[in-house]
N, C-alpha and C positions, 0 to 999 in steps of 0.2 A: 948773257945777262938779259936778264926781262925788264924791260920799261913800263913802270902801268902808269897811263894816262889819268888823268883826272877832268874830265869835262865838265871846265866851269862857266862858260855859257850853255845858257837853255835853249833850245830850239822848238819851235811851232810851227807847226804845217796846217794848213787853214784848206778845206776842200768843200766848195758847195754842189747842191744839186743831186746829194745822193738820197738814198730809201735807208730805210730802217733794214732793211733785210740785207743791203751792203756795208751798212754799218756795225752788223753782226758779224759778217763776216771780215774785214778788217779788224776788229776784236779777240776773233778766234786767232787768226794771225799773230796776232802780240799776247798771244799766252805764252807765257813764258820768259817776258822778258821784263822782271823786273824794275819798276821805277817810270814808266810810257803811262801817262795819263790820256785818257781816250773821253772824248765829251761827244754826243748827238744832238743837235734843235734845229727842228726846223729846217733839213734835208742840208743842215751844215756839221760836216766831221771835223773834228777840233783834235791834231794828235800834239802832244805834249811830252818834250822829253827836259823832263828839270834837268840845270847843271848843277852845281859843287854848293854856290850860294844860295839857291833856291830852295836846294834838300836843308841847308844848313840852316835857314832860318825856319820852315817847319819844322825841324826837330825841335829847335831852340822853345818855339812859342808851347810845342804838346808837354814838353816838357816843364813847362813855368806852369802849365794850366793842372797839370799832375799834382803838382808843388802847391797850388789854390785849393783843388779841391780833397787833398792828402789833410791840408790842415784846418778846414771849416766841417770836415767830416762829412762828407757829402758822397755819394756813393756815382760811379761813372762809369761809361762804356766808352772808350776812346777805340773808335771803327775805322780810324787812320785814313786809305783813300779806298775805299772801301765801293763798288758800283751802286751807284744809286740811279734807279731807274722806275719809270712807267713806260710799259710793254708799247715799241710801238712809235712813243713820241719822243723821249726823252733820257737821255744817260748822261751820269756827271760821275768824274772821281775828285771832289774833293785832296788838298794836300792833306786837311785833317779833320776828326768831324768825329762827332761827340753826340751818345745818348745820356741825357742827366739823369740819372736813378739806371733803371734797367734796358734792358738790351732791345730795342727796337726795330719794326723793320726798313723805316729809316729813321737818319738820326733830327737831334732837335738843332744842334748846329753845324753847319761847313765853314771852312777856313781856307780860304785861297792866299798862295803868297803869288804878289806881282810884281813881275821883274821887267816883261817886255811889253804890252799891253793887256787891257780888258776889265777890271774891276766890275764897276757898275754895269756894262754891256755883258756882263755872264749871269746877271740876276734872273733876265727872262727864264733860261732853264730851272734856278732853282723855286722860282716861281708856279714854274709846271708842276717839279715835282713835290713842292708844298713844304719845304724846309721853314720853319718857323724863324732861325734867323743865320744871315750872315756875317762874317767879318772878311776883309781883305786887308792882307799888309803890303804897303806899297811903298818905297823911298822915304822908310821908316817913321810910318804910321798908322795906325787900325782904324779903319774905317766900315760900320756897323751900320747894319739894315735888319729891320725885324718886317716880317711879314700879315702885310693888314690886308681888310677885306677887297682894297682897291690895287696891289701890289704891296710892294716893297717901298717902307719907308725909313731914311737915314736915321740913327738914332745917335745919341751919344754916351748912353751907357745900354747895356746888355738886359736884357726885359726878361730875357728866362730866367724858372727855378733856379737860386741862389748863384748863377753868376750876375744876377743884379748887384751881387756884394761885390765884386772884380772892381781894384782902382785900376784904368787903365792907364793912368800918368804911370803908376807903379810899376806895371806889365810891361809897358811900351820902353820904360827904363832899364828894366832888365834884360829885357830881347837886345837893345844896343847895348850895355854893358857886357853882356854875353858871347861878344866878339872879341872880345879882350880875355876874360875871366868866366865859364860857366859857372866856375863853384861860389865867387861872388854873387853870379846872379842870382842862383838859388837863394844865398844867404841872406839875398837882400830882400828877394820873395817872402819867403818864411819869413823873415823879422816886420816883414811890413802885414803881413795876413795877422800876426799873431797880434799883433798891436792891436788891429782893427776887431779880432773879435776879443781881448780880454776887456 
């Protein structure tokens, strides 16, 4: 009889002091293995292996965000974790990460979910590489940063094309709801979009 495990702790391995050209190669290494988030800055290698909860609420939130821009009619590239990089200095994989209209060569948002540390302290990369804005969900709640000419500044609603329309009380209810009930949360998604544009 086979056992299959389910790893629902996440684990991080934090490596400093290396080059870009070792951090490539550590890269090419983990072709292949599904689900290893790999980040570069600043001769610091960041490997990431989400557990059960971590995967579980990134799907939860692309999911609800599907469900937003499904019903405001808005067209979207949803690029998942997708490498985002500038040659050299900077690689991130986002858990999820959105072009609003058409397909980009990077996107206009990333979405970190945080379980063991980092939020704020992961801006500097995406600051390199010029992400317009982020979100982080942390011990269930999204916290927003849009990018201005001095950095990254906290926000409390979403500054890009038409997710300025996003309730995030709404969102933030759903994603916990969502542990109980996903087709609830949907429901409750949809019913609350539609209210706000009829």
């Amino acid at each position: 009889m086979i056992q299959l495990l389910t790893k629902s702790v996440e684990q991080r391995l934090i490596h400093h002091g290396h080059t870009w050209e070792q951090f490539k190669l550590i890269q090419k290494g983990f072709e292949g293995f599904p689900g290893v988030r790999l980040f570069y800055y600043e001769g610091t290698i960041e490997i990431l292996m989400p557990g059960r909860d971590h995967e579980f609420f990134s799907r939860i939130i692309a999911m609800l965000l599907h469900v937003f821009f499904e019903e405001i009619g808005v067209e979207f590239a949803p690029t998942g974790s997708m490498d985002q990089e500038r040659e050299g200095i900077v690689s991130a994989q986002a858990d999820e990460s959105y072009c609003i209209g058409d397909l980009k060569p990077l996107p206009d948002l990333s979405i970190e979910v945080i379980f063991t540390s980092g939020g704020p302290s992961k801006l500097a990369r995406y600051q390199a590489l010029g992400i317009p804005e982020v979100w982080f969900w942390q011990d269930g709640l999204f916290t927003l940063y849009h990018l201005r000419e001095n950095g990254y500044e906290r926000i409390e609603q979403s500054e890009l094309p038409h997710l300025d329309r996003l309730n995030f009380d709404v969102l933030t209810q759903c994603v916990l709801m969502a542990q109980t009930s996903r087709l609830e949360a949907i429901r409750t998604m949809r019913a609350a979009v539609k209210s706000q544009t009829n």
